[in-house]
N, C-alpha and C positions, 0 to 999 in steps of 0.2 A: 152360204157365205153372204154376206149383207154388201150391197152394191159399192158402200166405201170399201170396205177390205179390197172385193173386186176390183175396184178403181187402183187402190196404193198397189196390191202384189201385179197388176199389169206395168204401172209407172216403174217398179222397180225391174222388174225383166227389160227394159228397154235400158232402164240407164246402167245396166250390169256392163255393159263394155265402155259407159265413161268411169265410171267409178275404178279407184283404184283397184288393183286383185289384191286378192286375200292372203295373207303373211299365213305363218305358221310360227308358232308358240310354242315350246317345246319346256313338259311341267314332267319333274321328276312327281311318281307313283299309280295308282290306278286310280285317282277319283276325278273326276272333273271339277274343276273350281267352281263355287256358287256361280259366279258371276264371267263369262265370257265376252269382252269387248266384239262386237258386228266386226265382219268381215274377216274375222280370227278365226283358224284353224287351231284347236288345245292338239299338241302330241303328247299322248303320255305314256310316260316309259317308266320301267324298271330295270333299270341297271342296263343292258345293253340292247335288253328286249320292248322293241313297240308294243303297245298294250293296245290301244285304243286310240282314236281320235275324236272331236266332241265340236260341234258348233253351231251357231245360230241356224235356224232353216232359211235359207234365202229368199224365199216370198213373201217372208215380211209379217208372217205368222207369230214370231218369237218362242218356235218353240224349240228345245233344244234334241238336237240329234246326237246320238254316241253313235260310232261304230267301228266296233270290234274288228281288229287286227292279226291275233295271232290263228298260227293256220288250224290250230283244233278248235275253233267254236266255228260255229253255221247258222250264219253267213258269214263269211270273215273279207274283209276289202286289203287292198295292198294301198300305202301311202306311200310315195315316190316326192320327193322337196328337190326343186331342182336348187342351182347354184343362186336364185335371185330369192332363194328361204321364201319359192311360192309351190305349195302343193299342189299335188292331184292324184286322185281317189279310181281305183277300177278294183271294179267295177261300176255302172253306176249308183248312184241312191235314188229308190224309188218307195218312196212312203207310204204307206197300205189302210195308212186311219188318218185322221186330222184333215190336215191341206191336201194330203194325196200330191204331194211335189214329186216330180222325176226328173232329174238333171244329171248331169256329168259335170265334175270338179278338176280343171285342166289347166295349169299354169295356173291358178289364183282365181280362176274364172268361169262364171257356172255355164254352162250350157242345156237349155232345156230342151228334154226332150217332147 
């Protein structure tokens, strides 16, 4: 990673608890929208079933994360939205190619681990 990028995904880790927390968007079907506005969580459902959730990587990377919801696929994550329509994600997400980011998504707001 080239010492800018270095530079921005550290700037963004500090200012993650002034920045607002991250809403939830909630898109009837399975696909993810082209286009995900920052600090958006997509929920996407099928009828009364979560499918999947979808959003920017938070380091600043831009690259877009899905992750599978219902309990037959492996890894499948549980999305919880409390009453302020701010999610969070358990288990955490921990990326294995690209940024390599590992954080936890709690009230709107990342935690890295």
């Amino acid at each position: 990673m080239s010492f800018m990028k270095t530079l921005f995904s550290a700037l963004l880790r500090k200012a993650e608890l002034w920045l607002p927390a991250r809403q939830i968007l909630i898109v009837e079907g399975d696909m993810l929208p082209a286009k995900i506005p920052r600090r958006t969580v997509v929920l996407m459902k099928d009828g009364d079933e979560d499918w999947s959730v979808g959003f920017r990587c938070p380091c600043g990377c831009s690259s877009m994360i899905e992750l599978l919801l219902i309990k037959e696929a492996t890894p499948h994550w549980n999305c919880i939205v409390d009453k302020n329509n701010r999610p969070s994600l358990h288990p955490s997400v921990w990326l294995k190619t690209g940024c390599e980011s590992h954080f936890w998504l709690k009230n709107g707001r990342v935690y890295w681990a």
